[in-house]
C-alpha positions in Angstrom: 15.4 15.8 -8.6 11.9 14.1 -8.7 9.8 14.6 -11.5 6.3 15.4 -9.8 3.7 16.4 -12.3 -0.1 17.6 -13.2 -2.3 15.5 -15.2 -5.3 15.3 -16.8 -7.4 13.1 -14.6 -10.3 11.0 -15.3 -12.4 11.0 -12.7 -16.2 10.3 -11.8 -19.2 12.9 -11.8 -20.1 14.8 -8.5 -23.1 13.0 -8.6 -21.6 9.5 -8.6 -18.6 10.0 -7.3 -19.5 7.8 -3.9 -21.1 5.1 -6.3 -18.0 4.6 -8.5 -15.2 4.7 -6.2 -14.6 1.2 -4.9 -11.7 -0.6 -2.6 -9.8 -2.9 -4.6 -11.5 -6.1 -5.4 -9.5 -7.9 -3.2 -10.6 -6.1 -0.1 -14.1 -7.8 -0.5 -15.2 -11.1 0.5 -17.1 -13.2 -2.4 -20.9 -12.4 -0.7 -20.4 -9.0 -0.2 -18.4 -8.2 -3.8 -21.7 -10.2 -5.6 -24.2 -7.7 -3.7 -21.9 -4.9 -4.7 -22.0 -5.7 -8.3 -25.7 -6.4 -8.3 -27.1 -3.5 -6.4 -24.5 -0.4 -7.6 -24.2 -0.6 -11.7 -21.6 2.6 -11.2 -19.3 1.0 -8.8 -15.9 0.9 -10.5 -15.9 -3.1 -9.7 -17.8 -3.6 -12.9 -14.8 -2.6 -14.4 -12.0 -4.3 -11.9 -14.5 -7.8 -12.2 -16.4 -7.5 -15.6 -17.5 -11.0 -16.0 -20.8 -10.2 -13.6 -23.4 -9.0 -16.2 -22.5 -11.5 -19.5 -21.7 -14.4 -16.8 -18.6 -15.7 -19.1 -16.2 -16.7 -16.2 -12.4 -15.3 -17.7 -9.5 -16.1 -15.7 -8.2 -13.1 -13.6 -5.0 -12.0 -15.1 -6.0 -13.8 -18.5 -5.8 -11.8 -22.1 -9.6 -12.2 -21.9 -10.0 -10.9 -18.7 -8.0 -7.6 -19.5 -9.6 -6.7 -23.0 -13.1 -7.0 -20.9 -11.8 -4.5 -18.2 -10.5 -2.1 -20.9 -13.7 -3.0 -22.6 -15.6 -1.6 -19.1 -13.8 1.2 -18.7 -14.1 2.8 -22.3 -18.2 2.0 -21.7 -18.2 4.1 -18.2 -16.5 6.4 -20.5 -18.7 6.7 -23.1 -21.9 5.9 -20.6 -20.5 9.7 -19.1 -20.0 8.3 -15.8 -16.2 9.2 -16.1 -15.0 12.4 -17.6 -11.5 14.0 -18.3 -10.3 17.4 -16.9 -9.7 19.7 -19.8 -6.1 20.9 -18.0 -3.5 19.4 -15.8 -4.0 19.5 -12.3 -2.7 18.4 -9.1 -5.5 16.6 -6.9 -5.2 17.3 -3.0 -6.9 14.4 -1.2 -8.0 13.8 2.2 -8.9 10.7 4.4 -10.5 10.3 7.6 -11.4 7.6 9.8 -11.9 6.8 13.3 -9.5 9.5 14.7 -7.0 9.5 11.4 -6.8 12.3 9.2 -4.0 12.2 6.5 -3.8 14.3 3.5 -1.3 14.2 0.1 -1.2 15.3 -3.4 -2.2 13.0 -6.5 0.4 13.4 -9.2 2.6 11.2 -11.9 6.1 10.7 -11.2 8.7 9.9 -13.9 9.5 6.2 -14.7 13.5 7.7 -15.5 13.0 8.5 -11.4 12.3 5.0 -10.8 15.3 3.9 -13.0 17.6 6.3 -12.1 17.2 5.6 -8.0 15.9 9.3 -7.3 12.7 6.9 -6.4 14.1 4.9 -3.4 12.3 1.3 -2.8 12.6 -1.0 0.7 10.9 -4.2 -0.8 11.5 -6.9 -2.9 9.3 -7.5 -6.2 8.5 -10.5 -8.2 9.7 -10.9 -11.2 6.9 -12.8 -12.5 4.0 -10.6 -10.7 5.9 -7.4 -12.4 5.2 -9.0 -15.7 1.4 -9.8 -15.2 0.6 -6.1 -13.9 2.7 -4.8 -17.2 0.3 -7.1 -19.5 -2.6 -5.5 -17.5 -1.4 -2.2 -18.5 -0.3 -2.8 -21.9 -4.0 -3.5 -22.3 -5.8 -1.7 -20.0 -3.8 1.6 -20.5 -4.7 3.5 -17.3 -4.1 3.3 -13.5 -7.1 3.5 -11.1 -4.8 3.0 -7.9 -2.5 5.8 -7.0 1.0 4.2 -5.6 1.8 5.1 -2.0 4.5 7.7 -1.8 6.3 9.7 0.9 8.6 12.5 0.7 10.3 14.9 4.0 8.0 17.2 5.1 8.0 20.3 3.2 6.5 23.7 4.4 5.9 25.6 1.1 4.0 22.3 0.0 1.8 22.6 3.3 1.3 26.0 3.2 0.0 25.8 -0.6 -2.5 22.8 0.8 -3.5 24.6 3.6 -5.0 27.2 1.5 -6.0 25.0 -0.9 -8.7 22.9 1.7 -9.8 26.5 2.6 -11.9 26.5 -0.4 -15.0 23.9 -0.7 -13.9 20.5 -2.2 -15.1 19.1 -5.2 -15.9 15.6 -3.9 -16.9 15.4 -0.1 -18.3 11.8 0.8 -18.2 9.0 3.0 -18.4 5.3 2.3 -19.8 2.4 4.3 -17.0 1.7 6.2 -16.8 5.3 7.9 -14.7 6.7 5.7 -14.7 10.1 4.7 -12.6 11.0 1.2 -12.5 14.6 0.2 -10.8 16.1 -3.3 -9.8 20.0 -4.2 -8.3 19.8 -7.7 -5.6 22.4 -8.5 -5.6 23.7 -12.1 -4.4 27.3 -11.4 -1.0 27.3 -12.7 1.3 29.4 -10.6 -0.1 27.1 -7.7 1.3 24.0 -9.6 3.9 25.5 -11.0 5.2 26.3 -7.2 4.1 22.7 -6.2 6.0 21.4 -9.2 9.4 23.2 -8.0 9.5 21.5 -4.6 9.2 18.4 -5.6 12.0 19.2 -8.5 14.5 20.0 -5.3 13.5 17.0 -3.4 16.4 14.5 -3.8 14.6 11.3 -3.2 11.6 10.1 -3.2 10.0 7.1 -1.0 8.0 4.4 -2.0 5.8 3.3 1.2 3.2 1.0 -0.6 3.2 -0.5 -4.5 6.9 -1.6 -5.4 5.2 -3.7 -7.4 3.1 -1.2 -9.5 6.2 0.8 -9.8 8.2 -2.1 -11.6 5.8 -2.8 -13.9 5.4 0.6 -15.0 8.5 0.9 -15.3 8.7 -1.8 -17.3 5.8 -1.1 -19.4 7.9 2.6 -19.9 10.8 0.8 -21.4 8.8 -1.7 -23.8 6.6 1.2 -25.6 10.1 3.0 -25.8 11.7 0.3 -27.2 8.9 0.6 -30.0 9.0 4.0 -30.4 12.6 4.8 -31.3 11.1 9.0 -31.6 9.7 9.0 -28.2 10.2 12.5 -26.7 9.6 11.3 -22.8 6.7 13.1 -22.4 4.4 10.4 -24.2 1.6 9.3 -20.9 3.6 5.7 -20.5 6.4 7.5 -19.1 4.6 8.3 -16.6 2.3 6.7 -13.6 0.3 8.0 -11.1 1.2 8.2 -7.3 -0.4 9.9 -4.0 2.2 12.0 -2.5 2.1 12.3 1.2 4.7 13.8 3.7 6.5 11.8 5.8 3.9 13.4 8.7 0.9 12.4 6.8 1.4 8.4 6.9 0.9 6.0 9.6 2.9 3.2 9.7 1.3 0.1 12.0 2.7 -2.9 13.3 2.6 -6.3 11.1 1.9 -9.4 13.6 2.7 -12.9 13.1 0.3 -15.7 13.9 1.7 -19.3 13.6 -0.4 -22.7 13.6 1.9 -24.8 16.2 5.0 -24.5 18.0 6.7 -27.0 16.3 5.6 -30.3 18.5 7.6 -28.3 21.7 5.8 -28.1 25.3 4.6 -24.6 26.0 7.7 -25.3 28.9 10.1 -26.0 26.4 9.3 -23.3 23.9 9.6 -20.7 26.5 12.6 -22.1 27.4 14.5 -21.5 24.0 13.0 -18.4 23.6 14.5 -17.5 26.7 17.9 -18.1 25.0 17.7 -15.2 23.0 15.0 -13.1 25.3 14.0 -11.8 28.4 10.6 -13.1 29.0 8.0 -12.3 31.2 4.6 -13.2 31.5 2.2 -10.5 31.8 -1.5 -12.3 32.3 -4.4 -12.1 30.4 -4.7 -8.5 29.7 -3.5 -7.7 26.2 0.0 -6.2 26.0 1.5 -4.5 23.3 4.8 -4.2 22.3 5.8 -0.6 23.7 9.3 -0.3 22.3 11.8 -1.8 19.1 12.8 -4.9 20.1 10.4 -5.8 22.5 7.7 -8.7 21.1 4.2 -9.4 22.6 3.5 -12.9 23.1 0.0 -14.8 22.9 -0.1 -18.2 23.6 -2.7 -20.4 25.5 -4.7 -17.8 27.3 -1.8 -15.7 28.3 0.2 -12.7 27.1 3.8 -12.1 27.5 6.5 -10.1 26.8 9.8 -10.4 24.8 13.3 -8.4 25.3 15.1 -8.8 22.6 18.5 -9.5 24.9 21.8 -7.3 24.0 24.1 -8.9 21.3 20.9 -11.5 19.8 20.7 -9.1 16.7 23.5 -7.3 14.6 23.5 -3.6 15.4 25.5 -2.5 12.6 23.1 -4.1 10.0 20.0 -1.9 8.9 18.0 -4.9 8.3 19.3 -7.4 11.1 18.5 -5.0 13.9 14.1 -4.9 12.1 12.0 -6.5 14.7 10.8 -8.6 11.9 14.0 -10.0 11.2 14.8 -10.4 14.7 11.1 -12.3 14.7 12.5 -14.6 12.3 15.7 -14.6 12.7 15.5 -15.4 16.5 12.0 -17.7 16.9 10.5 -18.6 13.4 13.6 -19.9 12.1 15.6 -21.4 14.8 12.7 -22.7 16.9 9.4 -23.1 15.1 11.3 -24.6 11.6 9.4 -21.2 9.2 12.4 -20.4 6.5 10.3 -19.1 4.2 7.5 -16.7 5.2 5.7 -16.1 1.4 5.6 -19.8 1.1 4.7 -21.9 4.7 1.3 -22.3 5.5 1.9 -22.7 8.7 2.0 -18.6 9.4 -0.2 -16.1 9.1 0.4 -12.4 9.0 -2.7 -9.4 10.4 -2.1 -6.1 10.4 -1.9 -3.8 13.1 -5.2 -1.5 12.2 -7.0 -5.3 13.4 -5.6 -5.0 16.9 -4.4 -7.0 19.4 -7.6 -8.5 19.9 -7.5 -10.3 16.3 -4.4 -12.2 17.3 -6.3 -13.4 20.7 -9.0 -14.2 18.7 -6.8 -16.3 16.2 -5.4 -18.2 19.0 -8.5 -18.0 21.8 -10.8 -20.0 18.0 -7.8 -22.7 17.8 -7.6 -21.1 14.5 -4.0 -20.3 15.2 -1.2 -21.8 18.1 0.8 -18.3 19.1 0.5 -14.8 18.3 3.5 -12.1 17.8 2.8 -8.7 18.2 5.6 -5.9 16.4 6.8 -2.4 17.6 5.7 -0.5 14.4 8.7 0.1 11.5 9.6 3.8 12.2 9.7 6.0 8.6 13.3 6.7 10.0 13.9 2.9 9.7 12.4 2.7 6.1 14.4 5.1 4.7 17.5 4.3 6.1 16.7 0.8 4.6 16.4 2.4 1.4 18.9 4.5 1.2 21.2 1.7 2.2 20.1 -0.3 -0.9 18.3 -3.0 1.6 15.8 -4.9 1.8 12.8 -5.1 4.1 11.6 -9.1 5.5 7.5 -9.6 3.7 5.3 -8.1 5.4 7.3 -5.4 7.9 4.8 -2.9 7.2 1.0 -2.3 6.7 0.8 1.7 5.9 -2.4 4.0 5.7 -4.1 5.2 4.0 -5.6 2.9 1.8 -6.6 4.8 -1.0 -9.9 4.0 -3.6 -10.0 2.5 -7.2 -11.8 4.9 -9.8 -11.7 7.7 -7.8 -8.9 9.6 -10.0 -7.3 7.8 -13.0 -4.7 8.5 -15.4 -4.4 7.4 -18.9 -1.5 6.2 -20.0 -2.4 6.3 -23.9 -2.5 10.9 -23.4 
């Protein structure tokens, strides 16, 4: 049973809404986050990078660094920039981009579901990175980033959204990069209260991006408990906040592989072990995609190919073995190219599928990069039967979307 619940959000004025909302600070490049901070004194990057208007440099991460982001925040509080809904809502939220559309509900979910498994994860966290992102919350005491969730489609939950987008949407606006983000908040009860008892039947609940926000709150959940022997559950830590989309409202795209050399081998001789384990065939200088699981596009020295995984190469009966990411590395980056460990060698390079093909060309057309890899996209069938199998995903199998805003809705974890 998943815990699924209203809040009282903390979100920006109408007015400013398109001025405070903000892609996380790592999705800008140094130039362009400067001109950000200087021109837009609203965007919520003040707060994610306050060091720009004293000019005392703090080390990201650093106890210094965090008291001046909680310091930030409180000020666009107080500056009226941010205000907090007077009742619990559910938030229904809306992206579109090029020819995407995908819609879901912002909510808080229960850190007992993350505990108790009802919250089912396919990836890997760091111990270490888990206990940096609990200091920034012990500090900070909010979340500006909803996590990524999915859960099986659900027709009384569409039908309650569907009439929900009927009605004119509190924040309508599109940012620089084409993006259009709409909001309808939900504060009428019986609507809630009907979203709230779906969610209470769903047996599981799938993470599809931030395992690593979900351990720390987790975490963060158990430490304030531990100091409050009289907690009653219902205290804001034991809570954090998630965007809730059905399993029809998430793309899933391919995660590529470019690698720096082939390992000192003659383009001859590397297509000759790879032949070992593949059926290869060289398709020209037209891009080709992979069009099925198991089968690999190739780019290397001004030509595309294609790769058949061959019958018996991979495990069948192991959920992870039979991942074309696994069977990547597994079958080519281990074996043949000497890359053991993909978080660590320099010599690799991942780009995700919303790039396109024609970013791995370019990698390898600049001399940037050697060879390019091109994935069939992780089905939602796969990740959940990863999960629910108690496995493990290889880094970087995925790159889902949406990509959702910082400071667009926020939930205290101090309420």
């Amino acid at each position: 049973m998943a815990k699924v619940l209203p809040f009282k959000a903390i979100r920006p004025t109408i007015d400013k809404v398109s001025l405070v909302a903000s892609r996380a600070v790592d999705g800008y490049k140094s130039p362009e986050l400067k001109l950000k901070l200087m021109e837009n004194p609203y965007t919520f990057l003040h707060v994610i990078n306050p060091d720009f208007y004293d000019g005392k440099k703090t080390k990201p991460g650093s106890a210094e660094r965090l008291k001046k982001t909680k310091l930030a925040f409180d000020d666009f509080v107080k500056q009226g920039y941010l205000l907090q809904d007077e009742q619990a809502g559910y938030y229904i939220y809306q992206q579109r981009k090029d020819n995407l559309s995908f819609i879901g509900i912002i909510a808080i979910i229960s850190i007992d579901d993350y505990d108790n498994g009802t919250i089912k994860i396919h990836e890997q966290t760091l111990t270490e990175r888990e206990e940096k992102l609990k200091e920034y919350l012990e500090v900070c005491d909010f979340n500006a980033e909803p996590v990524l969730f999915s859960f099986p489609n659900n027709q009384r939950i569409e039908e309650s959204i569907n009439e929900i987008i009927k009605q004119k949407a509190e924040y309508d606006f599109t940012t620089t990069d084409k993006i259009r983000h709409t909001l309808w908040p939900i504060f009428d009860k019986k609507t809630c209260d009907a979203i709230q008892n779906e969610f209470e039947k769903m047996p599981a609940i799938y993470i599809a991006d931030g395992h690593h926000r979900s351990a720390s709150s987790a975490l963060l959940g158990k430490s304030r408990r531990e100091k409050n022997k009289n907690y009653t559950g219902e205290e804001g830590y034991n809570y954090y906040m998630g965007i809730f989309f059905p399993e029809n409202q998430l793309k899933i795209f391919d995660f590529n592989r470019v690698v720096k050399d082939i390992n000192g081998l003659s383009t001859e001789e590397f297509i000759k072990k790879l032949s070992e384990s593949f059926e290869v065939e060289k398709k020209g200088t037209e891009i080709y995609r992979a069009n099925k699981l198991h089968n690999f596009s190739m780019y290397l020295e001004g030509n595309w190919y294609s790769l058949n995984a061959k019958k018996g190469s991979y495990h069948t009966d192991n959920p992870v073995g039979t991942l074309d990411a696994a069977i990547l590395t597994n079958k080519i980056l281990s074996p043949i190219l000497d890359i053991h460990d993909l978080k660590t060698d320099k010599r690799i390079g991942f780009v995700s599928g919303i790039k396109g093909m024609e970013e791995l060309k370019a990698q390898v057309d600049t001399g940037k990069m050697k060879v390019a890899f091109g994935l069939y996209p992780v089905s939602m069938e796969q990740l959940k039967h990863i999960a629910d199998t108690h496995n493990i995903m290889p880094p970087k199998s995925t790159w889902v979307e949406p990509k959702m805003r910082s400071g667009l809705v926020i939930y205290s974890l101090a309420d």
